[in-house]
MIBABA-554473 format. One line per field, with one value per residue (C-alpha): residue number from 0; x, y, z. Coordinates in steps of 0.25 Angstrom, whole numbers. Each point is the difference from the previous one (the first is absolute). Layout:
BEGIN
num: c(NUM/...) .
x: c(X/...) .
y: c(Y/...) .
z: c(Z/...) .
END
This chain:
BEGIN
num: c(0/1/2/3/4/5/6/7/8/9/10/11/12/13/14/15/16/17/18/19/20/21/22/23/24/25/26/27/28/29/30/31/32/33/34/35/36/37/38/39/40/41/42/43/44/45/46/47/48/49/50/51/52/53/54/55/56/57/58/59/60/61/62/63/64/65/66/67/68/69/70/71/72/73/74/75/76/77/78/79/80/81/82/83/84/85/86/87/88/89/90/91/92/93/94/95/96/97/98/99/100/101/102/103/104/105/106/107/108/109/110/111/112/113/114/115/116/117/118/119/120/121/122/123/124/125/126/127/128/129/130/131/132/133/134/135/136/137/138/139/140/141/142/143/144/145) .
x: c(201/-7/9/-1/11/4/-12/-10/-3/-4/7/0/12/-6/2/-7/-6/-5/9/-10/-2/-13/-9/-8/-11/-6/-12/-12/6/-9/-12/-10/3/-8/-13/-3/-9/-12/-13/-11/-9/-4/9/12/-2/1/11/5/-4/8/12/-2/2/10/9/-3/14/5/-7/4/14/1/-5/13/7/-6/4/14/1/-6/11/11/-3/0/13/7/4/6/7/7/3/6/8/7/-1/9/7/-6/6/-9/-4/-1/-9/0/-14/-3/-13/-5/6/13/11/12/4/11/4/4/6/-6/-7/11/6/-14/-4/14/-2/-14/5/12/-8/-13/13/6/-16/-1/14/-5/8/-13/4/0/-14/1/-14/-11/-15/-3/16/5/9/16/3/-7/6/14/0/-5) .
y: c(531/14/12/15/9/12/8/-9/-8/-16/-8/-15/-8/-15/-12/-1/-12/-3/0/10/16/1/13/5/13/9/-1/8/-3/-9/0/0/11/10/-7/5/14/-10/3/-9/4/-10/10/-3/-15/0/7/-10/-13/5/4/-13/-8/10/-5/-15/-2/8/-9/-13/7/0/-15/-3/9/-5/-15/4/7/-14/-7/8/-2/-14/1/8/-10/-9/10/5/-14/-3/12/-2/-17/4/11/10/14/10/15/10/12/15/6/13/-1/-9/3/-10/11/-9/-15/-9/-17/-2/-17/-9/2/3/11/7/-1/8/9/5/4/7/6/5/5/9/6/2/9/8/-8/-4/-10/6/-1/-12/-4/10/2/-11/-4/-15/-4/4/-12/-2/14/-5/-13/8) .
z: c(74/2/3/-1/-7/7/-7/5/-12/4/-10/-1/-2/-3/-10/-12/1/-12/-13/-5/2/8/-10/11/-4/9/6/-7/-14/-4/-11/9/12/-6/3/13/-5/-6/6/1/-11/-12/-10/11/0/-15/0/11/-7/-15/8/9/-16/-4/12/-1/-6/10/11/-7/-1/14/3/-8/9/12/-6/-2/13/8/-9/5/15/-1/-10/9/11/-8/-8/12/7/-15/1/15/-4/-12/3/-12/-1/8/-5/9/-2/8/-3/6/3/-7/-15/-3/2/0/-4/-1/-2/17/-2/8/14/10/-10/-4/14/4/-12/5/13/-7/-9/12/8/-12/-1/13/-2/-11/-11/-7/-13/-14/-7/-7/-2/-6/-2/-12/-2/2/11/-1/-2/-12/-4/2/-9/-13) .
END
């Protein structure tokens, strides 16, 4: 559910659906970004050809990346049908933005499903949730159990 806070800040109030914290980067922070000022020259297309072998693992890193992402849309589906089949526990997540700002174990479907619109209706008022989650931390509730 996508909701703005009296600020104007969109946050998103949604299920994880994966066990898993998603580690998204930004674009432009990759190995090879920099590439754009070669000119067409024989020095430039050296230069080219040694940083196109320099980036080689970096290219076969993102063929495993690309497997693993392929892997995940078609592992998805089931996951969720086993999930609502078998009544798992649900996580739900605030981000603002983008960036993971809040998270908490929701129960099953129903509950998680009347926690999100709890929690989207609290933003919306200006009682955002405490700052559970940060930049590079694990999940609360892995935070809890220790």
């Amino acid at each position: 559910m996508k909701v703005r806070d009296p600020e104007g800040q969109t946050w998103r109030v949604t299920r994880r659906w994966v066990p898993w914290r998603r580690r998204l980067k930004a674009p432009g922070s990759g190995p090879l970004d920099g590439l754009n000022g070669l000119g067409d020259d024989p020095v430039s297309a050296i230069i080219a050809i040694v940083l196109l072998i320099l980036a080689l693992p970096f290219i076969i890193l993102a063929l495993f990346v690309a497997f693993e992402f392929l892997l995940l849309l078609l592992l998805i589906p089931f996951a969720a049908l086993a999930r609502v089949a078998f009544g798992a526990h649900w996580t739900i997540e605030a981000r603002r933005g983008f960036t993971i700002w809040w998270d908490a174990p929701a129960g099953g479907w129903r509950e998680s499903g009347e926690q999100i619109g709890s929690v989207a209706r609290a933003i919306q008022e200006g009682q955002l949730p405490p700052r559970t989650v940060g930049a590079g931390d694990e999940p609360a509730a892995d935070r809890a159990a220790e």
